[in-house]
mmJSON file of the N, C-alpha and C atoms, coordinates in Angstrom:
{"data_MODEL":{"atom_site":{
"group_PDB":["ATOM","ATOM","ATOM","ATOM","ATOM","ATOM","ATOM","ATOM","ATOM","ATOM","ATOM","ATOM","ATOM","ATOM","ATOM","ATOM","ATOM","ATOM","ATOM","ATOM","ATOM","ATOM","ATOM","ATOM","ATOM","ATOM","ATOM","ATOM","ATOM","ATOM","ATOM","ATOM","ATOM","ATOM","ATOM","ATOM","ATOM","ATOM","ATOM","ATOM","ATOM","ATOM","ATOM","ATOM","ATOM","ATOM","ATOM","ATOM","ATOM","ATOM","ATOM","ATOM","ATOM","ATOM","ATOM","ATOM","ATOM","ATOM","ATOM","ATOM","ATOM","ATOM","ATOM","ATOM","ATOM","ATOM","ATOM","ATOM","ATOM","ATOM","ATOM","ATOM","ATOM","ATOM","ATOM","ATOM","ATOM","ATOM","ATOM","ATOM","ATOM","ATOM","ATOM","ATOM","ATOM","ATOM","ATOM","ATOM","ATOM","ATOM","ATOM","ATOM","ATOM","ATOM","ATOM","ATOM","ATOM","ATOM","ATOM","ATOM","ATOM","ATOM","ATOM","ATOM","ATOM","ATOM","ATOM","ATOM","ATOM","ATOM","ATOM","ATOM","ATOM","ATOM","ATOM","ATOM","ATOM","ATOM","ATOM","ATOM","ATOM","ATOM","ATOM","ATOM","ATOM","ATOM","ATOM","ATOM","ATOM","ATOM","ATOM","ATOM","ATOM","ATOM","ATOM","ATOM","ATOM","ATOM","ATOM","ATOM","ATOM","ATOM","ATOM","ATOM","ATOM","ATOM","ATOM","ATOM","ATOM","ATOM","ATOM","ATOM","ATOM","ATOM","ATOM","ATOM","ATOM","ATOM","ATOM","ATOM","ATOM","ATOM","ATOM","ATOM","ATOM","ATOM","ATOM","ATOM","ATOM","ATOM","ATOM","ATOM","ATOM","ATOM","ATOM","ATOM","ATOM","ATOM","ATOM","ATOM","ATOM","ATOM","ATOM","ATOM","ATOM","ATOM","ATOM","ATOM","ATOM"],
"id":[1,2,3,4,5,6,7,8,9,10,11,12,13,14,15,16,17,18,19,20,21,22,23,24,25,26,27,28,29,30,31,32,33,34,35,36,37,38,39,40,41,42,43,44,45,46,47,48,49,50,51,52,53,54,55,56,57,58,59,60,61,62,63,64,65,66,67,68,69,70,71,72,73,74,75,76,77,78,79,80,81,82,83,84,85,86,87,88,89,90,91,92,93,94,95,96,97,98,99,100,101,102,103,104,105,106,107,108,109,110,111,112,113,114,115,116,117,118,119,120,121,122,123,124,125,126,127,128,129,130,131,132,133,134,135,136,137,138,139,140,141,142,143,144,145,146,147,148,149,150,151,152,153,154,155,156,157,158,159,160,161,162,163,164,165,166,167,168,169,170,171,172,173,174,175,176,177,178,179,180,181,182,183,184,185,186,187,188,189],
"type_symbol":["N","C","C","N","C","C","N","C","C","N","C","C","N","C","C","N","C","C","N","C","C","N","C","C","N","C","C","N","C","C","N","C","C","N","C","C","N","C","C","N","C","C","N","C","C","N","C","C","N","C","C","N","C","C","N","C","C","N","C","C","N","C","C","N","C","C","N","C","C","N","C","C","N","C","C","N","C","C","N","C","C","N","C","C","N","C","C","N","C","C","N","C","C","N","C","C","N","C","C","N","C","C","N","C","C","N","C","C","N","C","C","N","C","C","N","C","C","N","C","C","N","C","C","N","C","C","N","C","C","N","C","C","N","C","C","N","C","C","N","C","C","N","C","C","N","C","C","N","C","C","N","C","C","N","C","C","N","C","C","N","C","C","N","C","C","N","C","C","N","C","C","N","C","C","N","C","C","N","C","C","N","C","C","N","C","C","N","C","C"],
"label_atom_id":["N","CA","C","N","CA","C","N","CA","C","N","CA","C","N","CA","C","N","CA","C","N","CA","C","N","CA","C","N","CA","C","N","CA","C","N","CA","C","N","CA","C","N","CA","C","N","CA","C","N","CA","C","N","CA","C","N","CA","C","N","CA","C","N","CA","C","N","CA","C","N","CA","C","N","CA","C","N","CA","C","N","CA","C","N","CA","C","N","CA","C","N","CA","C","N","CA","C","N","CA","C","N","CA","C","N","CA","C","N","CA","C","N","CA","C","N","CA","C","N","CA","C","N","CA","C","N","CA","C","N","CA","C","N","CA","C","N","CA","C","N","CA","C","N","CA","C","N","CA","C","N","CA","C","N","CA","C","N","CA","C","N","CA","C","N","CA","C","N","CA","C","N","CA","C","N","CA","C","N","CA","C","N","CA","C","N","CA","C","N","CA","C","N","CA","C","N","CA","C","N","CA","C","N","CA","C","N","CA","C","N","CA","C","N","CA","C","N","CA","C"],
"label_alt_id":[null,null,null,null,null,null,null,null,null,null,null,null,null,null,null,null,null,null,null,null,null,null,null,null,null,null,null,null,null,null,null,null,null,null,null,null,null,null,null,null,null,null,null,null,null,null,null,null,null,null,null,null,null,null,null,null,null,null,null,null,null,null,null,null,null,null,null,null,null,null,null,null,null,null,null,null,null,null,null,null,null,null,null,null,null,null,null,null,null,null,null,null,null,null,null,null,null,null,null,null,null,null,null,null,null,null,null,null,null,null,null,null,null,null,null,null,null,null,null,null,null,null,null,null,null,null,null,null,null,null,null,null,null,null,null,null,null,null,null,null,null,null,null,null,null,null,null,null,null,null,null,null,null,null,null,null,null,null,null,null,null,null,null,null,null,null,null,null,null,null,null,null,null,null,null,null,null,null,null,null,null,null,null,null,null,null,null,null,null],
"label_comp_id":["UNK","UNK","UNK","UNK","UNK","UNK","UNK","UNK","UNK","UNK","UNK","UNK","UNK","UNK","UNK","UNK","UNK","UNK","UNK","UNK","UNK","UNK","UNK","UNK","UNK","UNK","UNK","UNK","UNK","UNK","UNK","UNK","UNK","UNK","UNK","UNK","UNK","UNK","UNK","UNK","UNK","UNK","UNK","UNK","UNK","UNK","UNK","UNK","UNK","UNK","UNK","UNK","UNK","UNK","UNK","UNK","UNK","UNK","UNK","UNK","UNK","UNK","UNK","UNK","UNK","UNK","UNK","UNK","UNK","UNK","UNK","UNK","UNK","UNK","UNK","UNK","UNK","UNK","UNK","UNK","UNK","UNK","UNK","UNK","UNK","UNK","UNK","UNK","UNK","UNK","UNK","UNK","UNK","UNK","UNK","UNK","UNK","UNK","UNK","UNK","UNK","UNK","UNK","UNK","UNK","UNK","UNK","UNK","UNK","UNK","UNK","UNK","UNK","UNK","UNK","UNK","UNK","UNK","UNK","UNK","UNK","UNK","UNK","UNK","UNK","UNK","UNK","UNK","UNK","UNK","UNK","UNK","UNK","UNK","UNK","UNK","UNK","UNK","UNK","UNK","UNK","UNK","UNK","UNK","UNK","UNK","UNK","UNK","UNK","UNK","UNK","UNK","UNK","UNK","UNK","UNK","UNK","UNK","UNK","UNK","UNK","UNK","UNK","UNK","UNK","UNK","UNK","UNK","UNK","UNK","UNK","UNK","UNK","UNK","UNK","UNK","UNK","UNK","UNK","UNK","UNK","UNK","UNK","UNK","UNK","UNK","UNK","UNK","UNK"],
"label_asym_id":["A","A","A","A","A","A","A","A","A","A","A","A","A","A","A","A","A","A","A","A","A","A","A","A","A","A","A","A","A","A","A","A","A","A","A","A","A","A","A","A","A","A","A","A","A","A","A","A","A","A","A","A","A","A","A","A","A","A","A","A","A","A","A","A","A","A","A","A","A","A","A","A","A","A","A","A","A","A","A","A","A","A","A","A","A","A","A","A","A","A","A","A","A","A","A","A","A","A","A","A","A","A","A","A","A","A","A","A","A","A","A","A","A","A","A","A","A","A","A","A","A","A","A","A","A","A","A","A","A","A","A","A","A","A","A","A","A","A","A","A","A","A","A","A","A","A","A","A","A","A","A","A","A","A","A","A","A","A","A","A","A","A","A","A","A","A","A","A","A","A","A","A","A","A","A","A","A","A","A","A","A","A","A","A","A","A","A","A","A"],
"label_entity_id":["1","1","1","1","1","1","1","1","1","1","1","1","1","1","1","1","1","1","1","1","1","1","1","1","1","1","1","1","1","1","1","1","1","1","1","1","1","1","1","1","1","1","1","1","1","1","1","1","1","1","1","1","1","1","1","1","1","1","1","1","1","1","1","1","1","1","1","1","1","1","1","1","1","1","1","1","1","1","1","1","1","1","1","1","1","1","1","1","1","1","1","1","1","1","1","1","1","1","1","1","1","1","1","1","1","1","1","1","1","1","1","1","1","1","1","1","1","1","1","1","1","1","1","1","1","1","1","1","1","1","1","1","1","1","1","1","1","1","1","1","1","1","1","1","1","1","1","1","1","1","1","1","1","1","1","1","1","1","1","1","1","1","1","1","1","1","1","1","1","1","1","1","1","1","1","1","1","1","1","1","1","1","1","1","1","1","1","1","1"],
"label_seq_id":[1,1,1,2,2,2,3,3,3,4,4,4,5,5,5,6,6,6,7,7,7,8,8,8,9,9,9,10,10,10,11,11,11,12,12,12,13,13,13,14,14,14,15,15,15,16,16,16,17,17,17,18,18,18,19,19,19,20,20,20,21,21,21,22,22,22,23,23,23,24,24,24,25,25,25,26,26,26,27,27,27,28,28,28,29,29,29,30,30,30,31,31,31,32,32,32,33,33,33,34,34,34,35,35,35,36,36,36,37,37,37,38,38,38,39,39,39,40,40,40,41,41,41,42,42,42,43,43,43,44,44,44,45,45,45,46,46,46,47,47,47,48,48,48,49,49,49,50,50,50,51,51,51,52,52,52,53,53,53,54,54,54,55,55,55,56,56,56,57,57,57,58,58,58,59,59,59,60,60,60,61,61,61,62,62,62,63,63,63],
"pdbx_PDB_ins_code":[null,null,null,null,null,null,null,null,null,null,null,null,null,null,null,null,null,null,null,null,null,null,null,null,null,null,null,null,null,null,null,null,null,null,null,null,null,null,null,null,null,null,null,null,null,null,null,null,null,null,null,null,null,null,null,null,null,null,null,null,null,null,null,null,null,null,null,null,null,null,null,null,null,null,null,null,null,null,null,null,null,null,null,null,null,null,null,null,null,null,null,null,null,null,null,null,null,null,null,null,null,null,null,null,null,null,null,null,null,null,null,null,null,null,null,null,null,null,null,null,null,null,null,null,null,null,null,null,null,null,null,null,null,null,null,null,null,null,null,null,null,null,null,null,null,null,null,null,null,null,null,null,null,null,null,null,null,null,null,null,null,null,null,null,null,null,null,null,null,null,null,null,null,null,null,null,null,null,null,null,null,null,null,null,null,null,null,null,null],
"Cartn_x":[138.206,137.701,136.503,136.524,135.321,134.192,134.55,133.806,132.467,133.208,132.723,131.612,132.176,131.282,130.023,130.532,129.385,128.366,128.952,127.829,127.187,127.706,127.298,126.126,126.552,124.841,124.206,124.114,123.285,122.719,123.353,122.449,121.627,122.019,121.449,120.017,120.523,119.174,118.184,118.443,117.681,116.528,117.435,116.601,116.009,116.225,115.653,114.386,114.412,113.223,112.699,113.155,112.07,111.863,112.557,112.714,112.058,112.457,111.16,110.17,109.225,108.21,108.277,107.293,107.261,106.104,105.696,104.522,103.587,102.183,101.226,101.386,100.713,100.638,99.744,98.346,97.857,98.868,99.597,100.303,101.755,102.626,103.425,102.296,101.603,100.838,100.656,100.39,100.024,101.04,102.417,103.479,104.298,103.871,104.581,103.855,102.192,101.182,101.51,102.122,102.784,104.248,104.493,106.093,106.158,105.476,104.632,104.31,103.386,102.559,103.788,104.514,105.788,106.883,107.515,108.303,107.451,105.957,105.694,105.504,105.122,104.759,106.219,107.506,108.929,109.313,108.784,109.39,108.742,107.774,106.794,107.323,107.693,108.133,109.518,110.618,111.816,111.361,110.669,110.155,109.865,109.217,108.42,109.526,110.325,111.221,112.665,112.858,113.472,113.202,111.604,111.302,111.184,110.984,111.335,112.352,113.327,115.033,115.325,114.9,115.265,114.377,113.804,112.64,113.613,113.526,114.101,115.632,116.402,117.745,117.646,116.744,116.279,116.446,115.636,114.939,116.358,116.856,118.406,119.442,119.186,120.281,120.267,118.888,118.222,118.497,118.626,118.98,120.493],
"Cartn_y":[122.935,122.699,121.754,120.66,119.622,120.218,120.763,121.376,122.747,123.243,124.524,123.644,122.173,121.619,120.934,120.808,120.04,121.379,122.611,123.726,124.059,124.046,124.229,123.442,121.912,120.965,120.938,121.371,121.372,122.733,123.918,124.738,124.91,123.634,123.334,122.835,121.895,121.018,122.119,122.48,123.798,124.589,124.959,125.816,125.162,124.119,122.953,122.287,122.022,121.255,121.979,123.337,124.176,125.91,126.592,128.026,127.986,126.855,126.384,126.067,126.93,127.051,125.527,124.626,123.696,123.982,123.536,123.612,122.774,123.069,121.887,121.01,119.682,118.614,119.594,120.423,120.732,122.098,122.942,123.955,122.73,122.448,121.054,120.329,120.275,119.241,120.213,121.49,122.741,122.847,123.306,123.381,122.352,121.387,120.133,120.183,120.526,120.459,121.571,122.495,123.873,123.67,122.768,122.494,121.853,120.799,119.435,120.541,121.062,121.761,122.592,123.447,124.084,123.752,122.275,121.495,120.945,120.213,119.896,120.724,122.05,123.202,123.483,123.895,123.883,122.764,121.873,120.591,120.742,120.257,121.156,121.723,123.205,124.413,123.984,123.212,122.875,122.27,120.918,119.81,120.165,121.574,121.981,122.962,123.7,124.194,123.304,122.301,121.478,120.667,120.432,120.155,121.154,122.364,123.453,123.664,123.831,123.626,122.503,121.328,120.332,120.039,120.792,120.596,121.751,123.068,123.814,124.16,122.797,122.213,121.358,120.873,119.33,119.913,121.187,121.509,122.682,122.83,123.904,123.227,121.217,120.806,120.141,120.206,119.657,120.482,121.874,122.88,121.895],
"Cartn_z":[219.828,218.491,218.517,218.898,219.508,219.854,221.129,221.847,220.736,220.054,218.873,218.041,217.781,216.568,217.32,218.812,219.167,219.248,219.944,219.959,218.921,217.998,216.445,216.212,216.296,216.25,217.186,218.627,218.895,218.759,218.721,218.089,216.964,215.961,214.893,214.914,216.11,215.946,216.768,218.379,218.405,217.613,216.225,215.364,214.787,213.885,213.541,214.148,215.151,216.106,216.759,217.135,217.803,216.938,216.631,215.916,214.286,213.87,212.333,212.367,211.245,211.034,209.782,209.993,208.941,208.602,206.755,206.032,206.613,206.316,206.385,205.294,205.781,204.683,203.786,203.406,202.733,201.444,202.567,202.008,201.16,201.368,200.823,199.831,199.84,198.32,197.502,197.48,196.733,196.191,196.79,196.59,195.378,195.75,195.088,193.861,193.857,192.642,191.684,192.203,191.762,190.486,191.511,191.0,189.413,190.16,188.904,187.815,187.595,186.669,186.133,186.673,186.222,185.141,186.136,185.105,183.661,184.065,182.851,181.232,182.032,180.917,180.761,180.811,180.436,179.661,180.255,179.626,178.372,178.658,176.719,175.694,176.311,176.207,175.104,176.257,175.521,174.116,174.814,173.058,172.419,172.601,171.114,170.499,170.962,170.214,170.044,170.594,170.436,168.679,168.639,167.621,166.48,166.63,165.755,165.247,165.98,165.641,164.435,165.186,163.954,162.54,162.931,161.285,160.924,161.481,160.079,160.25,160.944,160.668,159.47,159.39,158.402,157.154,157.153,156.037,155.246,155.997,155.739,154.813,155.935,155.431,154.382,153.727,152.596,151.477,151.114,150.137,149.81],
"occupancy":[1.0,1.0,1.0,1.0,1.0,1.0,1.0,1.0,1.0,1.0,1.0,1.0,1.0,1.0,1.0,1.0,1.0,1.0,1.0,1.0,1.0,1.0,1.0,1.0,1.0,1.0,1.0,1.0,1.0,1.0,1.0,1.0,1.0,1.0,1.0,1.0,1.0,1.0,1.0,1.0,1.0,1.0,1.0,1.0,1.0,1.0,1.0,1.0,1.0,1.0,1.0,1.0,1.0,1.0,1.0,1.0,1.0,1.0,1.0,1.0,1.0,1.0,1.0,1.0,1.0,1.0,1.0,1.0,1.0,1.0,1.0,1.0,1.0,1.0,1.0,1.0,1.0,1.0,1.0,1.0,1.0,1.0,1.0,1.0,1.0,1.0,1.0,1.0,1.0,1.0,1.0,1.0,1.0,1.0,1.0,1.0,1.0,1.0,1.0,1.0,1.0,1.0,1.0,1.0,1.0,1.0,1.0,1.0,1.0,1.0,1.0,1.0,1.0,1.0,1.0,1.0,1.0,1.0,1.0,1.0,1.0,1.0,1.0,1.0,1.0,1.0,1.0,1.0,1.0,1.0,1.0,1.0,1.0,1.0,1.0,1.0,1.0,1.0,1.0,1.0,1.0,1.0,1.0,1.0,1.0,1.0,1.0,1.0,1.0,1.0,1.0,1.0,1.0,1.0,1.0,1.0,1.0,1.0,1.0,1.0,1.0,1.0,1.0,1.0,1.0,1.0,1.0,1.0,1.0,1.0,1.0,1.0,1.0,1.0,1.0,1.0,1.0,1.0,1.0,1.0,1.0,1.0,1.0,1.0,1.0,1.0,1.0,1.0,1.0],
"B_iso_or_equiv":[0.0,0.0,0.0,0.0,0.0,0.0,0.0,0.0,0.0,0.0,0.0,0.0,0.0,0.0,0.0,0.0,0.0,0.0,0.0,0.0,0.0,0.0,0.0,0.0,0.0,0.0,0.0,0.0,0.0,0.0,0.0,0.0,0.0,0.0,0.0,0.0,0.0,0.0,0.0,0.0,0.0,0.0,0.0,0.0,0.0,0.0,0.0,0.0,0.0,0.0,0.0,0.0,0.0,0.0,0.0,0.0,0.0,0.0,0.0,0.0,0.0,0.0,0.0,0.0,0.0,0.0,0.0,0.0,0.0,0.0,0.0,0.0,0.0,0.0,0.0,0.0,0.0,0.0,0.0,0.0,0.0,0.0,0.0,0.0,0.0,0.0,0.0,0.0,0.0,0.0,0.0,0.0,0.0,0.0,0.0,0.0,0.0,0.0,0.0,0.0,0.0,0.0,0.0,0.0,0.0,0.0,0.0,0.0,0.0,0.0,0.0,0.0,0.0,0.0,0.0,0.0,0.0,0.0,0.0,0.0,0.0,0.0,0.0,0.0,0.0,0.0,0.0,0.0,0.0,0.0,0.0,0.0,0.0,0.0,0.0,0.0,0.0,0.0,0.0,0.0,0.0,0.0,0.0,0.0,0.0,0.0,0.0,0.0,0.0,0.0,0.0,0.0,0.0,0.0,0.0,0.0,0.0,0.0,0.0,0.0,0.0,0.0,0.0,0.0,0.0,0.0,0.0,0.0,0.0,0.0,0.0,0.0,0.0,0.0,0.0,0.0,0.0,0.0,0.0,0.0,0.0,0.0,0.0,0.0,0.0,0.0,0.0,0.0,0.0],
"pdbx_formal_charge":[null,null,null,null,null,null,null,null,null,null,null,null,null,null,null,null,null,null,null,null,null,null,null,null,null,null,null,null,null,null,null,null,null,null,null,null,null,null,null,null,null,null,null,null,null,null,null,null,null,null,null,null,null,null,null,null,null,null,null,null,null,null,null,null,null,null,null,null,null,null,null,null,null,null,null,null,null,null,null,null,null,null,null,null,null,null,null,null,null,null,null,null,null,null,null,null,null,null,null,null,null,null,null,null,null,null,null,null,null,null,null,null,null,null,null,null,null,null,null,null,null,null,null,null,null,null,null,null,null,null,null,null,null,null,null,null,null,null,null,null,null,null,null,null,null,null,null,null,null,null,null,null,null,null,null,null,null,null,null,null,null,null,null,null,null,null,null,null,null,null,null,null,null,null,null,null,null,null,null,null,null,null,null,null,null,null,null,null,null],
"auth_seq_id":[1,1,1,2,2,2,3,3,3,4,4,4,5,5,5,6,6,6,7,7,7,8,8,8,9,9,9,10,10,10,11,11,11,12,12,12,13,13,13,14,14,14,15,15,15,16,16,16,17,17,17,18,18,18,19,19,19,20,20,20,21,21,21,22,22,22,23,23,23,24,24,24,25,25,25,26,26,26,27,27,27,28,28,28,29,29,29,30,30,30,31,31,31,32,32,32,33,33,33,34,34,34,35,35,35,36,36,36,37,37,37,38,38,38,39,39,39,40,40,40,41,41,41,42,42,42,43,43,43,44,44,44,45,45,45,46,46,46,47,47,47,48,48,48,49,49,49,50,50,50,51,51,51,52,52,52,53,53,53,54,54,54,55,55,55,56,56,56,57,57,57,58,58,58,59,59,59,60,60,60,61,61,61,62,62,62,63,63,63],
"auth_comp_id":["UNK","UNK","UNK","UNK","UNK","UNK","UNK","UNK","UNK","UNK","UNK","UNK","UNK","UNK","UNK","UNK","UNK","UNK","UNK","UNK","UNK","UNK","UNK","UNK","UNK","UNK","UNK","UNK","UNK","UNK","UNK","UNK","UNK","UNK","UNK","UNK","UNK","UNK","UNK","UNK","UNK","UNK","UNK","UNK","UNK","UNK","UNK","UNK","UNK","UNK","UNK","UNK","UNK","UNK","UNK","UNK","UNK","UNK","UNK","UNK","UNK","UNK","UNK","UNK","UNK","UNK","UNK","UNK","UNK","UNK","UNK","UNK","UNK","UNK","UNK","UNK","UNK","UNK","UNK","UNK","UNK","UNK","UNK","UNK","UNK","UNK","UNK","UNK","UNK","UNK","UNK","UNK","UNK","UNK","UNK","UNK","UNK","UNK","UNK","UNK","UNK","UNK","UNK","UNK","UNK","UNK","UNK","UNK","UNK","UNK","UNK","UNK","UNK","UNK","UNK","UNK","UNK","UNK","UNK","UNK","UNK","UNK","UNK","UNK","UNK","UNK","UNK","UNK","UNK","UNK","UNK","UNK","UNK","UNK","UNK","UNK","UNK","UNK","UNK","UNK","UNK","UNK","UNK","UNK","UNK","UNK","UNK","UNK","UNK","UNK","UNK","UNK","UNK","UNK","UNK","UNK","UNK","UNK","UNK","UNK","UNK","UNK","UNK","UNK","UNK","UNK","UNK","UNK","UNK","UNK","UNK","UNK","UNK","UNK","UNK","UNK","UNK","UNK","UNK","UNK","UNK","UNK","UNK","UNK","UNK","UNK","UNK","UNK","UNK"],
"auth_asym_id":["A","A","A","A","A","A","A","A","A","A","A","A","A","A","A","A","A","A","A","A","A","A","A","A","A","A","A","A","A","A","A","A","A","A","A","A","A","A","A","A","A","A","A","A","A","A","A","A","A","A","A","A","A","A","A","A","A","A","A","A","A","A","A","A","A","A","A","A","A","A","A","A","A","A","A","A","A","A","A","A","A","A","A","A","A","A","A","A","A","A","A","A","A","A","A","A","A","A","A","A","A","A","A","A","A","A","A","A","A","A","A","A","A","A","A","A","A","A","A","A","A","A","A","A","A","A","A","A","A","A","A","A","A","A","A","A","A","A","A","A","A","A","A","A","A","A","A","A","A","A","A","A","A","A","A","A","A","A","A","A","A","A","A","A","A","A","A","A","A","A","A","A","A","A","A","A","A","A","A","A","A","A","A","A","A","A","A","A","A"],
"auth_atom_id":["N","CA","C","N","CA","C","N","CA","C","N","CA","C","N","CA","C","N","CA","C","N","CA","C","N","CA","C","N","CA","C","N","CA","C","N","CA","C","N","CA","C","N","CA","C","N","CA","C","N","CA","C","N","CA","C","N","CA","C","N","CA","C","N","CA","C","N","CA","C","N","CA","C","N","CA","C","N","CA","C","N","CA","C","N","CA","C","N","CA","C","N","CA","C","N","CA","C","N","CA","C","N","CA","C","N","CA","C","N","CA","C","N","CA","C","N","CA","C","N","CA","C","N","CA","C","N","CA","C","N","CA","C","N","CA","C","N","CA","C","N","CA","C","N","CA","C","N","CA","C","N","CA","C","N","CA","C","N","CA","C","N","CA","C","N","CA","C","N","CA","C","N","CA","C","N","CA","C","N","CA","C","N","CA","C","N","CA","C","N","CA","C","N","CA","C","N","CA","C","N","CA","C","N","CA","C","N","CA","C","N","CA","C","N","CA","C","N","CA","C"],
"pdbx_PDB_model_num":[1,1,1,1,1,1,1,1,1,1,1,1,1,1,1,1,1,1,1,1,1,1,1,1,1,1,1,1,1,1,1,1,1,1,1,1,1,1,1,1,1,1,1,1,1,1,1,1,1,1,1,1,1,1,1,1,1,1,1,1,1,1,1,1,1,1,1,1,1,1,1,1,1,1,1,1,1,1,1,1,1,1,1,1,1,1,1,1,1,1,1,1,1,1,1,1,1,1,1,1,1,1,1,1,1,1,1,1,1,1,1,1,1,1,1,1,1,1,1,1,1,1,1,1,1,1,1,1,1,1,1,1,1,1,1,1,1,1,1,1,1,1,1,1,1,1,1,1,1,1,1,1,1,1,1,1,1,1,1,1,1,1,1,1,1,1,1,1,1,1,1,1,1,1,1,1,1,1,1,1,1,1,1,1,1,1,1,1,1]
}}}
């Protein structure tokens, strides 16, 4: 059983440190600039119908 888990990590690390392909720092900042821009336009997205909801909740509960 030992023996299985140690093969396990080191086959892990294996693929890990040599069989992966890692991003460039330039491709990773794109990525991240990608992400950024994503969440902020959703986030938006929610607030503004977030704020829609409650105006014509407001305005419902006003009748």
């Amino acid at each position: 059983m030992l023996k299985n888990i140690l093969v396990y990590c080191k086959d892990s690390y294996e693929e890990l440190a040599h069989k992966t392909t890692w991003p460039t720092r330039k491709e990773l900042l794109h990525s991240a600039i990608v992400v950024l821009t994503a969440s902020v336009i959703i986030a938006l997205f929610v607030f503004a119908i977030d704020k829609a909801f409650g105006t014509i909740m407001e305005f419902v509960y006003s009748l």
